[in-house]
C-alpha positions in Angstrom: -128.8 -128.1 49.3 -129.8 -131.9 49.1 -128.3 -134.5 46.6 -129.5 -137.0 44.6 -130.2 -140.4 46.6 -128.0 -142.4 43.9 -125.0 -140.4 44.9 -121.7 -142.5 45.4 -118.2 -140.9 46.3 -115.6 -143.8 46.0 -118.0 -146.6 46.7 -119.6 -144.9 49.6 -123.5 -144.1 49.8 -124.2 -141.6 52.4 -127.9 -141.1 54.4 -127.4 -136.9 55.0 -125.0 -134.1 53.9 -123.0 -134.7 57.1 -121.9 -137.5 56.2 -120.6 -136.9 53.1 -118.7 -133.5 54.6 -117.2 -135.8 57.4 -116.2 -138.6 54.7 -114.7 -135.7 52.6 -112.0 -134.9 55.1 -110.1 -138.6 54.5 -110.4 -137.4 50.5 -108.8 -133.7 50.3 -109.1 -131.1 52.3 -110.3 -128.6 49.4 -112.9 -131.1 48.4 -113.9 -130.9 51.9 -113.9 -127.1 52.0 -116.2 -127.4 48.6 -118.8 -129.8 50.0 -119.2 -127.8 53.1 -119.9 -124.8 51.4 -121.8 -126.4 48.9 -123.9 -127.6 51.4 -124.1 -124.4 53.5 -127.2 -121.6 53.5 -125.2 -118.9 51.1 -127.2 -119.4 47.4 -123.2 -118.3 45.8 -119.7 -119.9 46.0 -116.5 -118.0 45.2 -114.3 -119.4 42.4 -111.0 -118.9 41.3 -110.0 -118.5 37.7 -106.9 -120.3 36.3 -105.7 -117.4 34.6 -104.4 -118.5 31.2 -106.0 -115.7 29.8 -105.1 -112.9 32.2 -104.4 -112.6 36.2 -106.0 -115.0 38.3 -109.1 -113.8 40.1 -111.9 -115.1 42.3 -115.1 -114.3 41.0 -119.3 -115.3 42.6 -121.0 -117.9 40.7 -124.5 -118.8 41.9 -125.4 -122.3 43.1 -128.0 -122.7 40.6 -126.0 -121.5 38.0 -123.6 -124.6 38.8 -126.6 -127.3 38.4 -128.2 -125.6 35.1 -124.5 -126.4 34.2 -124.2 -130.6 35.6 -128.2 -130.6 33.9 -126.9 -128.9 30.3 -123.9 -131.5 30.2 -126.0 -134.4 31.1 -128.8 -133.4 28.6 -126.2 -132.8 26.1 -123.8 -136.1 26.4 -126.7 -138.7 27.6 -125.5 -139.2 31.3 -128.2 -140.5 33.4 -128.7 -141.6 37.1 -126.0 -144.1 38.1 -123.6 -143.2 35.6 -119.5 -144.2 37.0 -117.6 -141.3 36.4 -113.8 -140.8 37.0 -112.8 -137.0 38.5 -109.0 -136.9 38.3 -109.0 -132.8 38.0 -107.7 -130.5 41.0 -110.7 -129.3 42.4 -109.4 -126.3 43.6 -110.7 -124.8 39.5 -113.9 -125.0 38.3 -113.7 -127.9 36.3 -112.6 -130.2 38.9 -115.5 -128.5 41.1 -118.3 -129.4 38.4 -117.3 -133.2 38.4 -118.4 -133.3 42.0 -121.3 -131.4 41.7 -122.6 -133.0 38.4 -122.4 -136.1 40.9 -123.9 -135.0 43.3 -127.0 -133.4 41.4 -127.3 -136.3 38.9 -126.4 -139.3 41.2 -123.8 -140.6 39.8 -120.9 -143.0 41.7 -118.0 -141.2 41.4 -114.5 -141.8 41.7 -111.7 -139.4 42.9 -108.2 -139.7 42.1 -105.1 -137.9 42.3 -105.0 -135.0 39.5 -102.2 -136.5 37.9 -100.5 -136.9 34.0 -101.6 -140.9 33.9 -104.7 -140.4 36.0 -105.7 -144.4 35.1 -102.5 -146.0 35.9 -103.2 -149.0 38.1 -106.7 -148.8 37.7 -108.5 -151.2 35.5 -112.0 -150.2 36.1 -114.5 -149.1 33.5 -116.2 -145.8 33.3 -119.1 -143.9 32.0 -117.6 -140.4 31.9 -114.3 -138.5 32.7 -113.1 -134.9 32.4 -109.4 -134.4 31.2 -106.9 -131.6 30.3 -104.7 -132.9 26.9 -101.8 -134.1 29.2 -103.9 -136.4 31.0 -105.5 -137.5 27.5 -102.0 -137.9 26.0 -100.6 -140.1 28.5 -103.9 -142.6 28.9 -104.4 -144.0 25.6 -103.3 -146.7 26.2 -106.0 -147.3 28.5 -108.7 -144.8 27.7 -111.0 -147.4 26.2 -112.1 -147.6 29.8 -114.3 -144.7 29.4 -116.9 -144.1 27.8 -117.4 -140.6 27.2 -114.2 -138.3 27.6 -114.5 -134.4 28.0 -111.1 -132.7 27.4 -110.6 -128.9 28.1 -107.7 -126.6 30.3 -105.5 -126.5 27.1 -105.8 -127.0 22.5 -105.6 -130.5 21.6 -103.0 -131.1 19.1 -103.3 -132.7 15.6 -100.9 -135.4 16.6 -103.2 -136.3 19.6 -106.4 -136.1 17.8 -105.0 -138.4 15.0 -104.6 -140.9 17.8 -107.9 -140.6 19.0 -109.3 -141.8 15.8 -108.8 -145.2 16.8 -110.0 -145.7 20.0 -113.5 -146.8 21.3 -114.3 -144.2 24.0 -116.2 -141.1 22.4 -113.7 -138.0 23.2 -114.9 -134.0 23.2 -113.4 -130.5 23.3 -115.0 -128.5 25.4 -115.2 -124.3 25.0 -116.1 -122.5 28.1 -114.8 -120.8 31.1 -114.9 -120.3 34.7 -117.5 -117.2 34.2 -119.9 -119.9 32.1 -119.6 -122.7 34.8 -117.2 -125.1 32.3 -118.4 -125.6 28.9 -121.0 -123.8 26.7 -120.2 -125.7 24.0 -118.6 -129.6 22.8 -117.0 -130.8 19.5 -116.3 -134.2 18.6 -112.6 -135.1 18.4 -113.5 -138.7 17.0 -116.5 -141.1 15.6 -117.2 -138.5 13.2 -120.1 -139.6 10.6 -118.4 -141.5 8.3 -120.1 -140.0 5.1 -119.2 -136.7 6.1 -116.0 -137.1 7.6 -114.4 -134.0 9.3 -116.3 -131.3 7.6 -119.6 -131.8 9.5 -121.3 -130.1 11.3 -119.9 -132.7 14.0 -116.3 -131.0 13.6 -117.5 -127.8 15.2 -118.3 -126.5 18.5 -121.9 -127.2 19.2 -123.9 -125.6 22.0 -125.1 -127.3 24.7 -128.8 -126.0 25.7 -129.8 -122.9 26.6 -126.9 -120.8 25.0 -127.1 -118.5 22.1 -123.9 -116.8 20.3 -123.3 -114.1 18.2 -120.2 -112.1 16.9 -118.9 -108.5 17.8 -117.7 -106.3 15.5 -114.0 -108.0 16.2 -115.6 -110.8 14.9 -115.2 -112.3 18.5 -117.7 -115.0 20.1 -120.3 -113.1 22.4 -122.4 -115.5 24.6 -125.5 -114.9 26.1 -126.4 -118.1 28.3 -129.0 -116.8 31.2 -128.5 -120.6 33.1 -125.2 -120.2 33.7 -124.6 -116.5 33.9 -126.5 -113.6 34.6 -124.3 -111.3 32.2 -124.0 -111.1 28.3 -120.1 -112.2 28.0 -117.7 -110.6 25.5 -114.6 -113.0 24.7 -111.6 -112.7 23.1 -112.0 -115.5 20.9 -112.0 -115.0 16.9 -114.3 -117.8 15.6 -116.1 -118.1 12.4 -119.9 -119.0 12.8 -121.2 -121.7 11.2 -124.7 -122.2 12.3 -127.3 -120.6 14.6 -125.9 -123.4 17.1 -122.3 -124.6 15.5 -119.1 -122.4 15.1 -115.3 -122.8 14.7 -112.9 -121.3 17.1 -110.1 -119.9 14.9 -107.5 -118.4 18.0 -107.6 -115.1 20.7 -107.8 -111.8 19.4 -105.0 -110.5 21.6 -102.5 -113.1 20.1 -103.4 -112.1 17.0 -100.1 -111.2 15.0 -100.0 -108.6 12.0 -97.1 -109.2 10.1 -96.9 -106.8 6.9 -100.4 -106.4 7.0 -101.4 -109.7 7.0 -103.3 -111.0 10.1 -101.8 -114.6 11.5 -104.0 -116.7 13.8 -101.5 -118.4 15.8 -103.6 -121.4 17.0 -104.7 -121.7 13.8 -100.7 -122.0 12.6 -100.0 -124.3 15.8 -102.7 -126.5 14.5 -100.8 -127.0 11.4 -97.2 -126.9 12.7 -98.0 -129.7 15.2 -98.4 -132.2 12.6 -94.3 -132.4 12.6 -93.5 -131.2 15.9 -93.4 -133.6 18.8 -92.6 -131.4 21.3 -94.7 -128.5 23.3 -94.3 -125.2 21.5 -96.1 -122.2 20.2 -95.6 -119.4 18.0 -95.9 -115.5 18.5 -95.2 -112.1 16.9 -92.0 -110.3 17.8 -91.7 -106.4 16.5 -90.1 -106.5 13.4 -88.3 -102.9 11.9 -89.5 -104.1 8.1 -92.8 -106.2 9.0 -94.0 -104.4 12.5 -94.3 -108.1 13.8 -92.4 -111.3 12.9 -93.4 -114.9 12.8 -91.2 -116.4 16.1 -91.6 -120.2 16.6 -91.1 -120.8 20.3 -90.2 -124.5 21.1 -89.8 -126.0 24.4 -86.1 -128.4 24.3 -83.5 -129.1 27.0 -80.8 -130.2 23.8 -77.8 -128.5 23.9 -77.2 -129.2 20.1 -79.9 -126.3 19.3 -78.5 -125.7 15.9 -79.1 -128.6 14.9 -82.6 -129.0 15.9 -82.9 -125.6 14.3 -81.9 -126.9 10.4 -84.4 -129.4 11.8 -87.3 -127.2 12.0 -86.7 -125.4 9.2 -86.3 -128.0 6.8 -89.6 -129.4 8.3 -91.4 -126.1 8.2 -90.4 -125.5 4.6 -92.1 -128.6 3.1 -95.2 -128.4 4.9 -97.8 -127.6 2.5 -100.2 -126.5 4.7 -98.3 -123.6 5.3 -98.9 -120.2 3.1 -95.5 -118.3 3.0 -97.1 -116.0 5.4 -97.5 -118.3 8.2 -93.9 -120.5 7.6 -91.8 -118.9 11.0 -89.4 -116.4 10.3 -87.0 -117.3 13.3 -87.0 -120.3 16.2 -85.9 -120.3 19.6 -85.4 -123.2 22.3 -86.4 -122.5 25.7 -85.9 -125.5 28.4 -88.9 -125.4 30.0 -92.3 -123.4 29.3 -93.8 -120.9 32.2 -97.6 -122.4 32.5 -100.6 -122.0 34.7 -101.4 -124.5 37.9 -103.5 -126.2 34.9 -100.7 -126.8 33.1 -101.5 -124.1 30.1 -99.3 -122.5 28.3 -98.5 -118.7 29.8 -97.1 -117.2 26.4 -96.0 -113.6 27.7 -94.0 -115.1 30.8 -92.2 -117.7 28.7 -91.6 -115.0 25.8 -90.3 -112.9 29.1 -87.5 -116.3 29.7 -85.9 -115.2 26.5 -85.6 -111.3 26.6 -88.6 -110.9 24.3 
């Protein structure tokens, strides 16, 4: 496997593969176990899912799968040879793992840091291109307008965070994808919408990168047929609501879907509403219900001791929002001091639902 002759890592140009194996070790040693691999005979690498939807597992992507992916990305977002990219994910997933190879493929000078929440603190250099999860996002605005281009995926991004994207200078997008489609099939803008259109372009929705093609099953969840990236036609369990040929809305999972009198909630789709006067991470889910089958249960994530209190909170908050139908206004809220999530820092709903007895 070669790489491109523009290829930095951390300042570094390198004359052979070798060298950038042997300069790997002094970086991480599972960026070092990638590159060798990467650069090895075998045509497939093994890759471990970060199981936010289900249990981990370690599934067989093809190599050329992984550079149909860096080329769809840099097609898509305008990222050339020589562009200074930041990669401050864990590359033990396959986000972090694309960051490196979209380097090395496309020649770009890359910088690795430390996958931590504040991933540009006591750095002051600008950049063409980063990948983030939310956290990271959150905790860099202050600084963000360092990058360029920002790609954020691993986890939803909140109405309070995208509010504060609005008035920033680096262009920011949510990614859809998985580890079976290589990262990201598909990008929506978060910011620098069109300003005659506002939010309800075509910009607001998931567009699809190149080489992708969608349709809906009879769930009315997204399949995805993208032979560049995967050699199988992939069923999800997303619900989304197509709005072009190339463009569609992701509405929440089907298996978190909660039927509550007969009525079908989205609970993304109510977490998208409810975090416009919550401040801290929560979520809501169905609990059975003798009268409804399923109730509304707002699940918040607070070490307070004075729970009652933040409970008249909530409600009192919950109640005025006019966003809100009657249907999708939780019926009861519980505190839980810290949430169970993934290595990635997602959200597992089931475990944290299993810290309160439920």
């Amino acid at each position: 496997m070669n790489f491109h002759k523009s290829f930095q890592l951390n300042g570094k140009t390198f004359a052979n593969p070798n060298e950038i194996i042997d300069f790997s070790k002094e970086i991480s040693s599972e960026i070092h176990l990638f590159l060798k691999d990467w650069f090895s005979e075998k045509r497939i690498l093994e890759v471990k899912t970060s199981g936010s939807t289900g249990v981990p597992k370690t599934i067989v992507i093809k190599k050329e799968f992984f550079i149909n992916s860096a080329l769809s990305t840099a097609e898509f977002l305008d990222l050339k040879e020589g562009t200074v990219a930041l990669m401050c994910l864990p590359p033990k997933y396959i986000a972090g793992k694309m960051m490196l190879v979209r380097a090395l493929v496309l020649g770009w000078h890359l910088d690795i840091v430390s996958p931590k929440s504040n991933p540009l603190e006591n750095n002051d250099k600008p950049y063409d291109f980063s990948a983030m999860v939310p956290l990271q996002l959150e905790h860099s605005l202050l600084k963000i307008n360092q990058i360029k281009k920002v790609i954020v995926g691993g986890g939803v991004v909140t109405s309070q965070l995208q509010e504060k994207l609005q008035g920033i200078q680096s262009v920011v997008f949510a990614t859809y994808g998985m580890t079976e489609t290589v990262t990201h099939i598909a990008l929506k803008k978060l910011n620098h919408f069109l300003p005659s259109v506002g939010l309800e372009s075509f910009d607001s929705f998931y567009q699809l990168l190149p080489n992708v093609k969608i349709y809906k099953d009879t769930r009315n969840c997204l399949v995805i047929d993208a032979p560049k990236v995967t050699e199988e036609i992939i069923f999800t369990n997303d619900v989304v609501d197509l709005v072009s040929d190339r463009h569609f809305e992701w509405l929440g999972r089907f298996d978190n879907v909660i039927n509550s009198g007969g009525i079908k909630l989205h609970p993304e789709k109510i977490e998208k509403k409810l975090s416009k006067i919550i401040d801290q991470r929560f979520f809501v889910a169905g609990i059975p219900d003798a009268q409804l089958g399923e109730k509304l249960l707002l699940i918040v994530e607070d070490e307070s001791s004075n729970l009652l209190k933040f409970q008249q909170l909530f409600s009192d908050k919950i109640q005025k929002l006019a966003t809100l139908s009657k249907y999708e206004k939780p019926k009861e809220i519980r505190f839980v001091d810290t949430f169970v999530t993934t290595e990635t820092k997602k959200i597992q709903r089931n475990k944290t639902l299993d810290l309160i007895g439920l």
